[in-house]
C-alpha positions in Angstrom: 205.4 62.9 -188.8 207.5 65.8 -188.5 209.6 66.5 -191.6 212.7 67.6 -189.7 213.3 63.9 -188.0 212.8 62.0 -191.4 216.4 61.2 -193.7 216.6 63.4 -196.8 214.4 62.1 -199.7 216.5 61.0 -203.0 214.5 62.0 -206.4 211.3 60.1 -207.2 213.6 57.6 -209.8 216.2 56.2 -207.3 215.0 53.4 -204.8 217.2 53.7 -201.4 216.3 52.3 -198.1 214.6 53.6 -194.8 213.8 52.7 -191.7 210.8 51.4 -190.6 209.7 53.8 -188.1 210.2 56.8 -190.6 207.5 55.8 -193.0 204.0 56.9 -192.2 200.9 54.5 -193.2 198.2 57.1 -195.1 195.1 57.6 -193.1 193.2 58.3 -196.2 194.0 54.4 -197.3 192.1 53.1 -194.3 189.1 55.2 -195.3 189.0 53.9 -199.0 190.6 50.7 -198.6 190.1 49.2 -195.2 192.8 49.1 -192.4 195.7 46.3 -193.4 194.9 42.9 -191.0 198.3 41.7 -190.1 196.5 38.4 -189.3 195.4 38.3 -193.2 196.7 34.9 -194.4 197.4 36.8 -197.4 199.7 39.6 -195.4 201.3 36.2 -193.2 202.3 34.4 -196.8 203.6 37.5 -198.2 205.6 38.1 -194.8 207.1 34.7 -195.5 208.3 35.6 -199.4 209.6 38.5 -197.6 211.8 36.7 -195.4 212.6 34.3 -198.2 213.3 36.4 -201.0 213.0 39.9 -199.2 211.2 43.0 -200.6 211.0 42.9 -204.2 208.8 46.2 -205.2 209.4 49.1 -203.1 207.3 50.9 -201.3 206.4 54.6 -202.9 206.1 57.4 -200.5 205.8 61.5 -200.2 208.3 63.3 -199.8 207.1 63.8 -196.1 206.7 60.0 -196.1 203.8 59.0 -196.2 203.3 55.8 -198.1 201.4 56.5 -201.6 201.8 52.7 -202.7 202.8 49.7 -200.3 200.6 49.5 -196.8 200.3 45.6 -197.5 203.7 45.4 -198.5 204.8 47.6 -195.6 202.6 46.0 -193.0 204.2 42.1 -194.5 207.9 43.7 -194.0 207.2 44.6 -190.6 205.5 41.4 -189.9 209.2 39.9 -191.4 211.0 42.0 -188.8 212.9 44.0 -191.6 214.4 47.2 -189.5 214.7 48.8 -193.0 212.6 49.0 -196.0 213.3 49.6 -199.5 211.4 52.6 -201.2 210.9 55.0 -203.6 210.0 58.5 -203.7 207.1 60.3 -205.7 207.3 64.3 -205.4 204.5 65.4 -203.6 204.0 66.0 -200.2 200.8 65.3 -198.6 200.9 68.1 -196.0 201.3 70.8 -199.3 198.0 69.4 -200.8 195.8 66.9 -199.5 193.6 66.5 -202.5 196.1 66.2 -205.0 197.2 63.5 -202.5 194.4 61.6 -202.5 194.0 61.5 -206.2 197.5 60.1 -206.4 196.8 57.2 -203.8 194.0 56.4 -205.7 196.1 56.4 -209.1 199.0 54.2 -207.6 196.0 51.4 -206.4 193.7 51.4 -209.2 194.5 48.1 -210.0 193.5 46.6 -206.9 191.2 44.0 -206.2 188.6 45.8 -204.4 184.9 45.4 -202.5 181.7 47.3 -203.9 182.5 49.9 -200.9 186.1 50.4 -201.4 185.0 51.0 -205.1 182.3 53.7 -204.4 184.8 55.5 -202.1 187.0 55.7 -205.3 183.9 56.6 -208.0 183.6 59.5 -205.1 187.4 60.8 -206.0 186.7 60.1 -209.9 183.6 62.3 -210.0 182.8 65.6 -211.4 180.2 66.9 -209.3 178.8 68.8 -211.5 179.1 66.7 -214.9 177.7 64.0 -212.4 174.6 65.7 -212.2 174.2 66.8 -215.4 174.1 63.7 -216.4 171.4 63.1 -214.1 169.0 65.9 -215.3 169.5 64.7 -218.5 168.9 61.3 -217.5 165.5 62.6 -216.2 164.0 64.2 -218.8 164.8 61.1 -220.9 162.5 59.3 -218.8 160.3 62.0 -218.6 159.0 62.0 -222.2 156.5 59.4 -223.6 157.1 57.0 -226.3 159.8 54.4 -224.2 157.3 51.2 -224.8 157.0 50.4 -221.3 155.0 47.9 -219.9 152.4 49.3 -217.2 151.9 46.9 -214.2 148.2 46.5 -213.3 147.3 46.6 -209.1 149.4 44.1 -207.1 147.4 40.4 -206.9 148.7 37.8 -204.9 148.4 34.5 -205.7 145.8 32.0 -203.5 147.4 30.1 -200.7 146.8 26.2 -200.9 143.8 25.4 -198.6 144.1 23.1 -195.8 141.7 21.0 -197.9 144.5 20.7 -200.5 147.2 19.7 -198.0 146.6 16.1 -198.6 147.4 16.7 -202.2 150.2 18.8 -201.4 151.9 16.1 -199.2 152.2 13.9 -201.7 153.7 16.2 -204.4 155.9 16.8 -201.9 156.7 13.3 -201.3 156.9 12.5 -204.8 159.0 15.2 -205.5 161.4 14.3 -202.8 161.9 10.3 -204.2 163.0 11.9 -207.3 165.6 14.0 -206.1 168.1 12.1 -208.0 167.0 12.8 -211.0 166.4 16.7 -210.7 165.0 18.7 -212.3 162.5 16.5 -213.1 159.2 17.3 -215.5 155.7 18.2 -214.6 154.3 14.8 -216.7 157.2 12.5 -214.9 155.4 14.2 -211.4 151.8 12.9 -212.6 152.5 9.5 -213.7 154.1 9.5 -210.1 151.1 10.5 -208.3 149.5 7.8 -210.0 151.3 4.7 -207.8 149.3 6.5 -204.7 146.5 8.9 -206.0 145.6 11.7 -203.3 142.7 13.3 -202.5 142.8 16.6 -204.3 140.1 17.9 -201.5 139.9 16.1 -198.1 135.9 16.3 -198.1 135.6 15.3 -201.4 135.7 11.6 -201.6 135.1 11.7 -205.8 137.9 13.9 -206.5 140.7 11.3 -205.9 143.7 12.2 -208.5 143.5 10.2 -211.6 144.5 10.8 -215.5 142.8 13.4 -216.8 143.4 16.2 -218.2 141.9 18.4 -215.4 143.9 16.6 -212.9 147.5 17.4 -214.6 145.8 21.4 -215.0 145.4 21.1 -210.7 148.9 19.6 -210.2 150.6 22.1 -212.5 148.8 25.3 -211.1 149.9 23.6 -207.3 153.3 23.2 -208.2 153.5 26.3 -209.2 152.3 27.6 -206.0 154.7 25.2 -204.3 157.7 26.7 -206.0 156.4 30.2 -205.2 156.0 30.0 -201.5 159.0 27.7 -201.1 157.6 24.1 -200.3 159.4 22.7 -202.9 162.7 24.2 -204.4 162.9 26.1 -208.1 165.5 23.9 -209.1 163.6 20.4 -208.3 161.4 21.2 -211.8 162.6 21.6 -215.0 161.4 23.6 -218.4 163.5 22.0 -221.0 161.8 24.3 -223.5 162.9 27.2 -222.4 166.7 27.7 -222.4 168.3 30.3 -220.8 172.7 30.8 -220.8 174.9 32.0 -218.3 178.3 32.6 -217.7 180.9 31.2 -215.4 182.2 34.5 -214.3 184.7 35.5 -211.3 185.2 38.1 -208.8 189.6 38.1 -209.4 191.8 36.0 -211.7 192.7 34.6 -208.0 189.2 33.1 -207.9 189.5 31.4 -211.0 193.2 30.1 -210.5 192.0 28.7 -207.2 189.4 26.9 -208.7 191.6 25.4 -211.6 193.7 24.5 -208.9 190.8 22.3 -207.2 189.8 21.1 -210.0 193.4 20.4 -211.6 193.0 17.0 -213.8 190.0 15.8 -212.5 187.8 16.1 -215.7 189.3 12.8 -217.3 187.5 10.5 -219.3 188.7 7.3 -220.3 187.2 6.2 -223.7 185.6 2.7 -222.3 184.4 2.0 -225.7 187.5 2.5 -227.7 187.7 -1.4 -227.9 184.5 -2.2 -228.4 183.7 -3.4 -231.7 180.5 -1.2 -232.8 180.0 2.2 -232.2 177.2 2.4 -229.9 174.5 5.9 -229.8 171.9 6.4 -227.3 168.6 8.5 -228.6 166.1 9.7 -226.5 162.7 11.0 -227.9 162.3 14.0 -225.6 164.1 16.3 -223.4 161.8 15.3 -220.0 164.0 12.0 -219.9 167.4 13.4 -220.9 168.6 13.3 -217.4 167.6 10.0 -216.6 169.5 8.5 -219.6 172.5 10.9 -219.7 173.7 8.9 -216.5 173.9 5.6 -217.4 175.6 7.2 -220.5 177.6 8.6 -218.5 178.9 5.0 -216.8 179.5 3.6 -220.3 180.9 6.6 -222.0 178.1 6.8 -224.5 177.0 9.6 -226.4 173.5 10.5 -225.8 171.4 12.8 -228.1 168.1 14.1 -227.5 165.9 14.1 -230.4 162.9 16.4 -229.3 160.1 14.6 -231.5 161.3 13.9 -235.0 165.4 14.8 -235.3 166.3 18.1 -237.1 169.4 17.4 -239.3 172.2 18.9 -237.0 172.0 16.4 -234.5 171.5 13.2 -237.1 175.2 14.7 -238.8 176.8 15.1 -235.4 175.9 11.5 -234.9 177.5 10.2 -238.7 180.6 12.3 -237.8 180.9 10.4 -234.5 180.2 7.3 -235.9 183.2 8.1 -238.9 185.6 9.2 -236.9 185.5 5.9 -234.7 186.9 4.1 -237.8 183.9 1.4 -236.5 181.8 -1.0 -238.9 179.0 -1.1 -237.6 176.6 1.8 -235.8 174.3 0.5 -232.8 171.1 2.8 -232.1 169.6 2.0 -229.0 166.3 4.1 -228.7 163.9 5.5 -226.3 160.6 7.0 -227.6 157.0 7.1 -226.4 154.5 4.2 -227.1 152.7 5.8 -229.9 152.0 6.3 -233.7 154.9 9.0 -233.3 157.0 7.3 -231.1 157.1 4.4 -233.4 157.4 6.3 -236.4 160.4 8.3 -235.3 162.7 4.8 -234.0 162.3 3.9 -237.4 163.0 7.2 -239.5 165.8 8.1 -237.6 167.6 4.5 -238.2 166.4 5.3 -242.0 168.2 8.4 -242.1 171.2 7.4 -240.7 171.0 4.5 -243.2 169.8 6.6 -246.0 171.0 10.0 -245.5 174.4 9.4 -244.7 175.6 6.2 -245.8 175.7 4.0 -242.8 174.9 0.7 -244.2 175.5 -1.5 -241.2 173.4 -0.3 -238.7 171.7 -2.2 -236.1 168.7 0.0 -234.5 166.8 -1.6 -231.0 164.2 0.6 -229.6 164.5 -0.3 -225.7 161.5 1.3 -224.4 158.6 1.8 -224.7 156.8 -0.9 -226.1 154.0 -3.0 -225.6 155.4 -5.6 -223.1 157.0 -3.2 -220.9 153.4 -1.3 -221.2 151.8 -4.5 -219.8 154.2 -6.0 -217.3 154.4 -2.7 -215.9 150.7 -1.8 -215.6 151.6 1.8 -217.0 148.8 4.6 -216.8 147.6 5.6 -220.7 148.3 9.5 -221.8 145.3 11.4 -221.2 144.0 12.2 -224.8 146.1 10.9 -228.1 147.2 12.8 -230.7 144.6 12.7 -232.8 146.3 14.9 -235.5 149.1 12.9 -236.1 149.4 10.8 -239.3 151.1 8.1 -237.5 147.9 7.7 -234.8 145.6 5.8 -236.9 148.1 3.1 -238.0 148.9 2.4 -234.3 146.0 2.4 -232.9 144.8 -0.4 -236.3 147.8 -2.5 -234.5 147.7 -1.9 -230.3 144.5 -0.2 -229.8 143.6 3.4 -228.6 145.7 4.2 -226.0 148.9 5.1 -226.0 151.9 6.2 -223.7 154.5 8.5 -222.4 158.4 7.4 -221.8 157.4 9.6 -218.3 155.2 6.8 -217.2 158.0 4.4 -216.3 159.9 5.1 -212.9 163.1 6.9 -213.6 165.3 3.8 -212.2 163.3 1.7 -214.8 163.9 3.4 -217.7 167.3 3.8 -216.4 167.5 -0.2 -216.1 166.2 -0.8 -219.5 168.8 0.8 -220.9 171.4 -0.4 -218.4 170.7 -4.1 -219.7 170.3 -2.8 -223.4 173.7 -1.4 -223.4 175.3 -4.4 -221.7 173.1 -6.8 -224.2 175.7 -5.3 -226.5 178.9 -4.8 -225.6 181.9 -6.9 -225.2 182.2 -6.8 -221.6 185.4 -8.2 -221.4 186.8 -5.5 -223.3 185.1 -2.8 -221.4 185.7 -3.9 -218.3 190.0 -3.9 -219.2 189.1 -0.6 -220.3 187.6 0.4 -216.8 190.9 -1.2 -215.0 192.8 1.1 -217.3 190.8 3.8 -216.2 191.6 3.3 -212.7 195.5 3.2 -213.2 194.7 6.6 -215.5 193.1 8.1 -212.1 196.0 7.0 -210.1 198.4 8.4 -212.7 196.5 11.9 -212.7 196.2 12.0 -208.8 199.8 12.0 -208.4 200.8 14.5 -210.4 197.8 16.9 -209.1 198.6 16.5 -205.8 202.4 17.3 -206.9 201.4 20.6 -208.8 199.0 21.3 -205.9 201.8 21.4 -203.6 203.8 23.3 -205.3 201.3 25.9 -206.2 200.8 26.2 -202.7 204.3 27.9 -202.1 203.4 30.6 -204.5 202.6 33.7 -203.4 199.2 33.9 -206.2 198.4 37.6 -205.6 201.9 38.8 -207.1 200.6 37.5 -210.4 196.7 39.0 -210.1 195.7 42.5 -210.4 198.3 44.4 -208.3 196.8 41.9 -205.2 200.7 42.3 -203.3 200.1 45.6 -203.2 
């Protein structure tokens, strides 16, 4: 704009007020930062605190008036219909040095919230060209000289595709995989004893090789499943590896993310203690990892804790279980149990009660193994394990008592093993008192809701971007 129409700038400290039409939106903003939308719904609310409360930071401009710090602010006031807007000056004037002008407007909004291009348009500004590449000579020399310990990638193989002799097979992992999708991520094992109700053909023109539990079977199904994840017949997340533990973050883009989501989720992580009543103090062990999801939601309905003992229980978890126990102020521990019907499986129902007996001084204990056990075995017609543990010191006593097979937890249908301990659990309880405790909960929930959606409500009138990383600007 031309300097000799504008009003004569105060000093950079005072804040004054301007018309509209004399300040001058930077060009060089819409390059780096994107033109402002005035249809934003961010640039509408902060209209509307403008109208309500009017313009509480002031917009910072040249001296020839061109706005350094503001365009949101600016483009909300005009959107408010304010026919004057209060500002600040900063003394520089763009037209004397455009660089120097540039590096200031990046200065006054490096606290924005910003996308990956905006923020390589500002790395541009912050670079020295020539330390820049410096740094990359350097940087390839590094990787020039021996010695790093790389790993050196052999010639690119690609996995077989499944033959259409295999599809058979492959339609009913799929199948089988699909009736489990409650209970995702579900085990390799838990898939075989599944494919046992219905075995497939593993090849179409071979009528001998119908599936069946072996050992070479379970090899084919894992190698196909495999395949399956790979070329996306069935999803990653359907099967789980509960031996290999991986941790990530819950990370966000802007502290405006995160509020939002605490806003959603204000209150709504309340658990009523539906055992607080009861009597005993109830625990729920499971042998293995593989059926920790099955259990942990029936837990879940009952409040109970559920602890997963992976084979014979390290210490840690056995403590965890005392101190829980204590700190119910309870007489009595009950141990429901699910393990394996095996020399181990045995074994461990009855050293863990032990230890909890022995090792910390919980003399009135009552322990019930729910599954697995012989009846359920029989009434159930459950597939064997493939080969027993013959190097296990329990195997030989078990099999002097039930014979030489034994069997996996896996072999019963998720909802049954989920039913056995449904009926163990209420075998157990005083119902009366838990369900009191469940109408409680409900006038808890309606308790919570109300003053959720009053906070909600009340949150929505704030203007959230004023209080996250210079967003009003």
């Amino acid at each position: 704009m031309s300097e000799s129409t504008a009003s004569p700038a105060p000093n950079n400290i005072e804040i004054t007020e301007v018309e509209w039409w004399e300040i001058e939106p930077s060009h060089e903003n819409d390059k780096i930062y994107g033109p402002v939308d005035p249809k934003d719904p961010s640039i509408i609310a902060l209209a509307q605190s403008i109208r309500d409360r009017g313009l509480r930071d002031p917009i910072v401009l040249t001296l020839d008036y061109y706005i350094l710090s503001g365009h949101r602010r600016f483009a909300a006031s005009r959107l408010a219909g304010l026919k004057v807007v209060r500002v600040r000056f900063d003394p520089i004037r763009r037209s004397d040095d455009i660089d120097a002008f540039v590096v200031l407007l990046r200065e006054y909004n490096r606290q924005r919230i910003k996308s990956i291009d905006v923020l390589l348009h500002e790395a541009v500004i912050d670079a020295n060209p020539a330390e820049s590449r410096a740094e990359l000579i350097s940087y390839r020399q590094e990787k020039s000289e021996p010695g790093h310990g790389g790993v050196c990638l052999s010639d690119e193989t690609k996995r077989c595709e499944i033959s259409e002799a295999k599809h058979a097979m492959r339609d009913a992992i799929i199948e089988v995989v699909n009736g489990l999708e409650d209970f995702w991520p579900v085990s390799d094992r838990l898939i075989h004893y599944n494919l046992l109700n219905s075995p497939p053909l593993k090849h179409s023109s071979k009528p001998g090789s119908r599936y069946r539990n072996d050992l070479a079977r379970y090899k084919d199904l894992t190698d196909m499943l495999l395949r399956m994840r790979l070329d996306g017949t069935i999803p990653f997340h359907a099967i789980g590896d509960e031996s290999r533990l991986s941790t990530t973050w819950q990370v966000y883009a802007s502290p405006a993310e995160f509020i939002t989501k605490e806003i959603d989720g204000f209150l709504k992580g309340y658990y009523r203690n539906l055992q607080k009543s009861q009597p005993s103090h109830i625990e729920v062990l499971g042998e293995k990892n593989t059926v920790f999801n099955i259990l942990s939601d029936v837990c879940m309905e009952f409040t109970i804790p559920l602890t997963s003992g992976k084979g014979y229980c390290s210490l840690p978890p056995r403590h965890a279980m005392a101190q829980r126990f204590k700190k119910s102020g309870k007489d009595r521990l009950v141990l429901l149990m699910a393990t394996d019907f095996d020399g181990d499986g045995e074994s461990i129902a009855e050293s863990f009660a032990r230890s909890m007996r022995d090792d910390f001084g919980i003399k009135n204990i009552t322990a019930i193994k729910f599954a697995l056990n012989a009846a359920q075995v029989k009434s159930r017609k459950l597939p064997p394990v493939m080969t027993a543990k013959t190097s296990s010191k329990q195997t030989a006593k078990f099999v002097a008592k039930f014979g030489e097979h034994v069997w996996e937890l896996e072999a019963l249908k998720p909802t049954d093993l989920q039913d056995l301990l449904r009926k163990a659990i209420v075998r157990v309880l005083d119902m009366e008192r838990f369900e009191a405790e469940q109408r409680a909960e409900e006038h808890d929930a309606a308790g919570l809701k109300a003053i959720r959606v009053v906070v909600q409500d009340l949150l929505k009138t704030v203007d959230l971007t004023k209080f996250t990383e210079g967003g009003a600007e």
